[in-house]
VOZAKE-492341 format. One record per residue: residue in three letters; y, x, z of N, C-alpha, C, CB in turn; residue number from 0. Coordinates in Angstrom, 1 decimal, decimal comma. Atoms other than C-alpha are relative to their C-alpha. Glycine has a CB too. Layout:
N
+-----+--------+--------+--------+--------+--------+--------+--------+--------+--------+--------+--------+--------+-----+
:   r :    n_y :    n_x :    n_z :   ca_y :   ca_x :   ca_z :    c_y :    c_x :    c_z :   cb_y :   cb_x :   cb_z :   k :
+-----+--------+--------+--------+--------+--------+--------+--------+--------+--------+--------+--------+--------+-----+
: ala :      Y :      X :      Z :      Y :      X :      Z :      Y :      X :      Z :      Y :      X :      Z : NUM :
...
+-----+--------+--------+--------+--------+--------+--------+--------+--------+--------+--------+--------+--------+-----+
END
This chain:
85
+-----+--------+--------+--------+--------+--------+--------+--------+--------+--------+--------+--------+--------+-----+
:   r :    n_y :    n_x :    n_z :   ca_y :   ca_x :   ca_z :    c_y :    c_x :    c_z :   cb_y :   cb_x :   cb_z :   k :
+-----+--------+--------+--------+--------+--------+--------+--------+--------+--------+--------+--------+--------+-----+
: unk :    1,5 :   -0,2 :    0,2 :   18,7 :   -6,2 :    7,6 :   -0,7 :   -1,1 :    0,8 :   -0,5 :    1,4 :    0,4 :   0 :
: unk :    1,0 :    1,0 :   -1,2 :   15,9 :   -8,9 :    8,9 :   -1,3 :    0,9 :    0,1 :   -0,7 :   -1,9 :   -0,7 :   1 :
: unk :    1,1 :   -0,8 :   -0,5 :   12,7 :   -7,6 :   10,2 :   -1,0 :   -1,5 :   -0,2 :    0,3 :    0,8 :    1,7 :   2 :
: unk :    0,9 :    0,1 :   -0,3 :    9,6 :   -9,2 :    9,1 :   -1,0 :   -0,4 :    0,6 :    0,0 :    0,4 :    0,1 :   3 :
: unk :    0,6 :    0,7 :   -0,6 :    6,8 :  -11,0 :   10,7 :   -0,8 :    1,7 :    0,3 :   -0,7 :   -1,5 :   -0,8 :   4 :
: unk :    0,5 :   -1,2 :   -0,1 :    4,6 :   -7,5 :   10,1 :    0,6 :    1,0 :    0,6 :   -0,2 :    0,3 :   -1,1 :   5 :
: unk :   -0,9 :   -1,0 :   -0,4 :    7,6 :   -5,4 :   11,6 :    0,7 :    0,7 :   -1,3 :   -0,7 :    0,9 :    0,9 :   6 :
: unk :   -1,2 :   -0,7 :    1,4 :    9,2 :   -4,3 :    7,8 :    1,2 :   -0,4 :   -0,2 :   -0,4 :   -0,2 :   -1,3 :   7 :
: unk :   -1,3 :    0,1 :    0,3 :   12,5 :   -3,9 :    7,4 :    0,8 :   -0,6 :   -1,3 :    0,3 :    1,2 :    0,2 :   8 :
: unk :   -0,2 :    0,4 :    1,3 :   13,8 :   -5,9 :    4,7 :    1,9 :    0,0 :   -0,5 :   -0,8 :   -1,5 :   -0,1 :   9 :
: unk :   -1,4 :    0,4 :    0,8 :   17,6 :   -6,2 :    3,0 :    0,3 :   -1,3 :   -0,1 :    0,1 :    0,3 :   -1,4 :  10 :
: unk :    0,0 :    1,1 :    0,1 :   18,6 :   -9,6 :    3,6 :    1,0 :   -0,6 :   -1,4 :    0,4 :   -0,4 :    1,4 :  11 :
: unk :   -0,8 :    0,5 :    1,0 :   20,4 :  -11,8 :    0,3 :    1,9 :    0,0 :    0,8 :   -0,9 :   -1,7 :   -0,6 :  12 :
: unk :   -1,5 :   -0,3 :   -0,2 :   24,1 :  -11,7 :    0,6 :    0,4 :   -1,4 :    0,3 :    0,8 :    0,7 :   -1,5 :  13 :
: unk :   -0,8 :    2,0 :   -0,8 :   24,5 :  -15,8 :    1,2 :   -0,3 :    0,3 :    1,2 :   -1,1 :   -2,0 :   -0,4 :  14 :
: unk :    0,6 :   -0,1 :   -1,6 :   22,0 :  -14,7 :    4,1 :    0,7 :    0,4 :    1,0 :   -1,0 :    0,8 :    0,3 :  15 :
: unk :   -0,8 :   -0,5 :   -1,2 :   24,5 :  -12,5 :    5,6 :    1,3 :   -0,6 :    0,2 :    0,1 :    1,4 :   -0,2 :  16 :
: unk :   -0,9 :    0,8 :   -0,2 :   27,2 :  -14,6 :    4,9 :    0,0 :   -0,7 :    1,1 :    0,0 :   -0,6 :   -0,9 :  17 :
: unk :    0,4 :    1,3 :   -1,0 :   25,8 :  -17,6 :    7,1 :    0,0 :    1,5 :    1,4 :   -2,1 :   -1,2 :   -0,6 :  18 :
: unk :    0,5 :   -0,3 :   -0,9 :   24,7 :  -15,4 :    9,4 :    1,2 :    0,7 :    1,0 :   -1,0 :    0,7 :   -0,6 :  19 :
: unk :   -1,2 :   -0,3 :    0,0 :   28,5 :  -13,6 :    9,7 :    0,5 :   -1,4 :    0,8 :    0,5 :    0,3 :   -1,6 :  20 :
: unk :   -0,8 :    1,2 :   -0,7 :   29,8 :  -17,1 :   10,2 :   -0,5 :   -0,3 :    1,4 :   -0,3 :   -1,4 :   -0,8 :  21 :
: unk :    0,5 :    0,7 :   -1,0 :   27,7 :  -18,2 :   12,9 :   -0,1 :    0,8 :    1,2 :   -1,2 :   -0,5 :   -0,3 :  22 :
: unk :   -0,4 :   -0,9 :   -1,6 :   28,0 :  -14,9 :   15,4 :    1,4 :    0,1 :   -0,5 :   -0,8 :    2,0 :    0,4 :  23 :
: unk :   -1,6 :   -0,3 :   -0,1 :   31,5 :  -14,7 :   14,7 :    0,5 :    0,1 :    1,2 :    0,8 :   -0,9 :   -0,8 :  24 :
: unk :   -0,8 :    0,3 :   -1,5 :   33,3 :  -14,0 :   18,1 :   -0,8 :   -0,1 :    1,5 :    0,6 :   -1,5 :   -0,2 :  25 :
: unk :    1,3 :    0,0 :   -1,3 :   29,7 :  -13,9 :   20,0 :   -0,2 :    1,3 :    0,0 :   -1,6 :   -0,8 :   -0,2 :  26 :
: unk :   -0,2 :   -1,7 :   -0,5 :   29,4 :  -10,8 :   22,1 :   -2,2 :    0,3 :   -0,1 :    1,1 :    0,2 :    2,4 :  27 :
: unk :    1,4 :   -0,7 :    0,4 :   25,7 :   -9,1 :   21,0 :   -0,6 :    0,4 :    1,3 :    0,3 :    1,5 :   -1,0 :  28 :
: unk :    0,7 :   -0,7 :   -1,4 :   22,8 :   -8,4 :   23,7 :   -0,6 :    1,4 :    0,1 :   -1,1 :   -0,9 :    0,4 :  29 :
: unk :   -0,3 :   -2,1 :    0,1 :   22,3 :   -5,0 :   24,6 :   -1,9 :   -0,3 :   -0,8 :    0,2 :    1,6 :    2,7 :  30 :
: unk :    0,7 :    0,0 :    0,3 :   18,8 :   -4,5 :   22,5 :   -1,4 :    0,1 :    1,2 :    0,3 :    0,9 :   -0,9 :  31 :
: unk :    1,2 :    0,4 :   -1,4 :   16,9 :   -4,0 :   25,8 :   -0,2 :   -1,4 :    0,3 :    0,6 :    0,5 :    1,6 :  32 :
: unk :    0,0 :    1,4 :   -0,8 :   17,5 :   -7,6 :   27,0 :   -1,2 :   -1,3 :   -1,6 :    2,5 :   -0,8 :    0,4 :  33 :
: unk :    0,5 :    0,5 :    1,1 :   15,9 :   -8,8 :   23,7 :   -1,3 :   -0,5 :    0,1 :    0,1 :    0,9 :   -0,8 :  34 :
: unk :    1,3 :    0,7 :   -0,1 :   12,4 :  -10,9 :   24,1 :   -0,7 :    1,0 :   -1,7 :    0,3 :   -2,0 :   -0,1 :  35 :
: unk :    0,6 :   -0,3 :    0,9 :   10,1 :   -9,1 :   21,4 :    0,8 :    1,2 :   -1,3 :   -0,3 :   -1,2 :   -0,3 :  36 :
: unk :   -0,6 :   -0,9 :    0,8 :   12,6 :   -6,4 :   20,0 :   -0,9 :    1,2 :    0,1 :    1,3 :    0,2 :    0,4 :  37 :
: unk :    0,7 :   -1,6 :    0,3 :   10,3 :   -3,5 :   20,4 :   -0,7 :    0,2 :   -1,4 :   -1,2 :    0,4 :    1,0 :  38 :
: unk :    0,6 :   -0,3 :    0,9 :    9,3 :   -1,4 :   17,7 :   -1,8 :   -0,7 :   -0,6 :    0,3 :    1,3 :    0,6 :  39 :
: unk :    1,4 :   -0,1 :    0,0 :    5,7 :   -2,6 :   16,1 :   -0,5 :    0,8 :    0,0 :   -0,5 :   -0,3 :   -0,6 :  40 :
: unk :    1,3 :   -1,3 :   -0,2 :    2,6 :   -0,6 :   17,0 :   -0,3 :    0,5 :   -1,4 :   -1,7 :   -0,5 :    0,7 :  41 :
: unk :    0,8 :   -0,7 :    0,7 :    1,3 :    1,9 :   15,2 :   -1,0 :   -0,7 :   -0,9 :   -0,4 :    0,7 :    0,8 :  42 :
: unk :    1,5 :    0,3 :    0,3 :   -1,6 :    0,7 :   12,9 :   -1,2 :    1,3 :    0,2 :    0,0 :   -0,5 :   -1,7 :  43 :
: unk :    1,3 :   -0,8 :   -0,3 :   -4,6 :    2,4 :   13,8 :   -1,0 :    0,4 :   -0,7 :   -0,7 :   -0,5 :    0,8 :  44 :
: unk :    0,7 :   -0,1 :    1,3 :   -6,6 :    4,2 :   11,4 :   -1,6 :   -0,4 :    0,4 :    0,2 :    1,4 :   -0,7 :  45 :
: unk :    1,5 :    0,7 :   -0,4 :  -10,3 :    2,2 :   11,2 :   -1,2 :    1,2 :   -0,6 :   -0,3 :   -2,0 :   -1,0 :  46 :
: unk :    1,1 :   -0,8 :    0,6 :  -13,3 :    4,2 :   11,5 :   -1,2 :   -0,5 :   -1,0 :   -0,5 :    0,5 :    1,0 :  47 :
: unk :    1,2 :    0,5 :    0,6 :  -15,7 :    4,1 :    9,0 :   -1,0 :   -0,4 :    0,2 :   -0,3 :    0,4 :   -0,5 :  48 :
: unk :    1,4 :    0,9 :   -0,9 :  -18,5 :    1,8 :    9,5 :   -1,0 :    1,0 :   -0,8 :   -0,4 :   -2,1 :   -0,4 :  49 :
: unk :    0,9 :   -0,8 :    0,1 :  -21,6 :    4,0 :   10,0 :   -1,3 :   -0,7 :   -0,8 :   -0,3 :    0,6 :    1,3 :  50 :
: unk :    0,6 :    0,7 :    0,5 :  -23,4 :    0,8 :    9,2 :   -0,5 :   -0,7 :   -1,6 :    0,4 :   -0,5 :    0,6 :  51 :
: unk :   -0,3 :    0,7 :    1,3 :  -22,5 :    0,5 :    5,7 :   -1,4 :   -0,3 :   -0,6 :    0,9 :    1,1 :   -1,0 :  52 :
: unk :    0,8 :   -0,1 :    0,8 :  -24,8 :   -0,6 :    3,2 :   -0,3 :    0,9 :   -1,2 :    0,1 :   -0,6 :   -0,1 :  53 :
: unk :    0,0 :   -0,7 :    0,7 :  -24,2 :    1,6 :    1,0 :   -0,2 :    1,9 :    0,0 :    0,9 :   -0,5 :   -0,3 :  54 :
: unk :    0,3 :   -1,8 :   -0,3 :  -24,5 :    5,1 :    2,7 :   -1,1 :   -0,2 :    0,6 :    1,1 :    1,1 :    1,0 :  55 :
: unk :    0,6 :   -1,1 :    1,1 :  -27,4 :    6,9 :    2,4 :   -0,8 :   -1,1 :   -0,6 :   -1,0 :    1,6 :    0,6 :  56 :
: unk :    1,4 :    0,5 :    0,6 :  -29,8 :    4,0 :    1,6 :    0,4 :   -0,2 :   -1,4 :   -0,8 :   -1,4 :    0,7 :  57 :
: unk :   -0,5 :    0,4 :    1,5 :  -27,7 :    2,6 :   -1,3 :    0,1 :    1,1 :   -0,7 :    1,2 :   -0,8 :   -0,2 :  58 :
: unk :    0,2 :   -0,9 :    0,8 :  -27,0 :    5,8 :   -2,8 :   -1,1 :    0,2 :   -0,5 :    0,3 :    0,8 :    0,5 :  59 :
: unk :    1,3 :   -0,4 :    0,2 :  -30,6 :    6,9 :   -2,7 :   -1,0 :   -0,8 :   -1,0 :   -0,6 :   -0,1 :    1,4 :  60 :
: unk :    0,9 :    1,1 :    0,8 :  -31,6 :    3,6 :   -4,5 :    0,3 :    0,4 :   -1,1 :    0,2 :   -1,6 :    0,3 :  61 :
: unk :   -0,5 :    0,4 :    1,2 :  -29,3 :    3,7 :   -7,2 :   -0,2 :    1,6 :   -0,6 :    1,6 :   -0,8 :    0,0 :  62 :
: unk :    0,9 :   -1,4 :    0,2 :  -30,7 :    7,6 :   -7,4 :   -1,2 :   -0,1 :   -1,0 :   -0,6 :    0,4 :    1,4 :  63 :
: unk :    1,3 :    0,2 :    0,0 :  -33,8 :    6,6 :   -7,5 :   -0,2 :   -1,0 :   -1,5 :   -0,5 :   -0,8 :    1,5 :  64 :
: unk :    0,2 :    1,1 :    1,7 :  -33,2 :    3,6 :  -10,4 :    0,5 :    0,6 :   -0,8 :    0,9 :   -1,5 :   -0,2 :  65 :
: unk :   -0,7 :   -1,0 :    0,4 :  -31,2 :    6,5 :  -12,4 :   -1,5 :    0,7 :   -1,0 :    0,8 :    0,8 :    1,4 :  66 :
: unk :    0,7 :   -0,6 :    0,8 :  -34,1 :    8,3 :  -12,4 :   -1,7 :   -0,6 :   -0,4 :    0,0 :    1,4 :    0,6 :  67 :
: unk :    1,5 :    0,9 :    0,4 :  -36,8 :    5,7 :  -13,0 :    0,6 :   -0,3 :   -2,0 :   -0,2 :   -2,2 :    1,3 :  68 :
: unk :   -0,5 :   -0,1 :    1,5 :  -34,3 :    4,8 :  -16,2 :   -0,4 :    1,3 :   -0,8 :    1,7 :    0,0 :    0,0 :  69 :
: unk :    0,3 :   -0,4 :    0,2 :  -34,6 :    8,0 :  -17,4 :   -1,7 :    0,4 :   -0,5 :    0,7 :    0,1 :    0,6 :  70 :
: unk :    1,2 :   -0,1 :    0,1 :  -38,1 :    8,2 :  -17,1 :   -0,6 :   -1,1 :   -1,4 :   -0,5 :   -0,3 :    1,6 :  71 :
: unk :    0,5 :    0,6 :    1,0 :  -39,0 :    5,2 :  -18,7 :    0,9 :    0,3 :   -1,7 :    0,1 :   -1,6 :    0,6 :  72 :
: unk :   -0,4 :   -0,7 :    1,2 :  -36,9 :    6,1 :  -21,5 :   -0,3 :    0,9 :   -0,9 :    0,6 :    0,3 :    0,2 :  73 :
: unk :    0,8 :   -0,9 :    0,8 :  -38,4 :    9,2 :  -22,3 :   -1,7 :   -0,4 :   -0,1 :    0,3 :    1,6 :    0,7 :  74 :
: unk :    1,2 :    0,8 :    0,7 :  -41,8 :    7,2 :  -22,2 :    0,0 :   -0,7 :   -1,2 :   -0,4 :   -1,0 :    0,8 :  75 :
: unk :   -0,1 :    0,3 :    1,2 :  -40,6 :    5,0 :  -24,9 :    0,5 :    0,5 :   -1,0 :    0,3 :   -0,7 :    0,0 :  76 :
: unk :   -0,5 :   -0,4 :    1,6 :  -38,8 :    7,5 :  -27,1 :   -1,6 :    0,9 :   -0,5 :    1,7 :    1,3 :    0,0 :  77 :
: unk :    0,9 :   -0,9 :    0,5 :  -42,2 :    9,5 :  -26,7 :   -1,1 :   -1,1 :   -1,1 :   -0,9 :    0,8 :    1,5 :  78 :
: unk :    0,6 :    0,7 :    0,6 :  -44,3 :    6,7 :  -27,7 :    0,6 :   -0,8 :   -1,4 :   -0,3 :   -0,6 :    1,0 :  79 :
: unk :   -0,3 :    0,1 :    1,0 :  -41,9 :    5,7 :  -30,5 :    0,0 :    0,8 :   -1,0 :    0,8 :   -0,3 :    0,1 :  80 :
: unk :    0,6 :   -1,2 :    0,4 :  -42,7 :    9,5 :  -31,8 :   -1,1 :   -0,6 :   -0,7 :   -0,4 :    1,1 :    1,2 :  81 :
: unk :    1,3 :    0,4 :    0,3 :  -45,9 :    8,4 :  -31,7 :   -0,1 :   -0,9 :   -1,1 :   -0,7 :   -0,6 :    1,0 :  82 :
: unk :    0,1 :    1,2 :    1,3 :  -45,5 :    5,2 :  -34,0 :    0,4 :    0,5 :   -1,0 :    0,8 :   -1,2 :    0,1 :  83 :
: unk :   -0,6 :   -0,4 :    1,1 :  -43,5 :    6,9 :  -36,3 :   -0,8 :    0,4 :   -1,5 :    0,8 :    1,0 :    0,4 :  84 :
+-----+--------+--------+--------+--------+--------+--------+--------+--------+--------+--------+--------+--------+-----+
END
């Protein structure tokens, strides 16, 4: 297996492990402690939602608000197309 820039575990190709076979062949392995950067990667951290958004409550409220202006004008012009009729 290789590991990732991100820390994911991947399946390496089969030439990969070939080469890779060849070249420790007969070399004695370091205990995983002694290892420069072998630790597990952190956790990702779940991000709180930005309170700042643009979209909560003002945007909602707008697109509310244009909803029911549509509406509105709508039933102005079907009233007044009544009228023409």
């Amino acid at each position: 297996m290789a590991r990732a820039d991100d820390g994911t575990w991947m399946r390496m190709p089969d030439e990969m492990t070939g080469i890779v076979k060849q070249l420790t062949l007969g070399r004695k392995p370091y205990p995983a402690s002694d290892l420069i950067g072998a630790a597990p990667p952190p956790h990702p951290k779940p991000v709180a939602a930005d309170p700042y958004s643009p979209l909560w409550p003002e945007g909602v409220a707008i697109a509310l608000i244009a909803i029911a202006a549509a509406f509105l004008a709508r039933g102005m012009w079907l009233r007044g197309a009544a009228r023409r009729a």
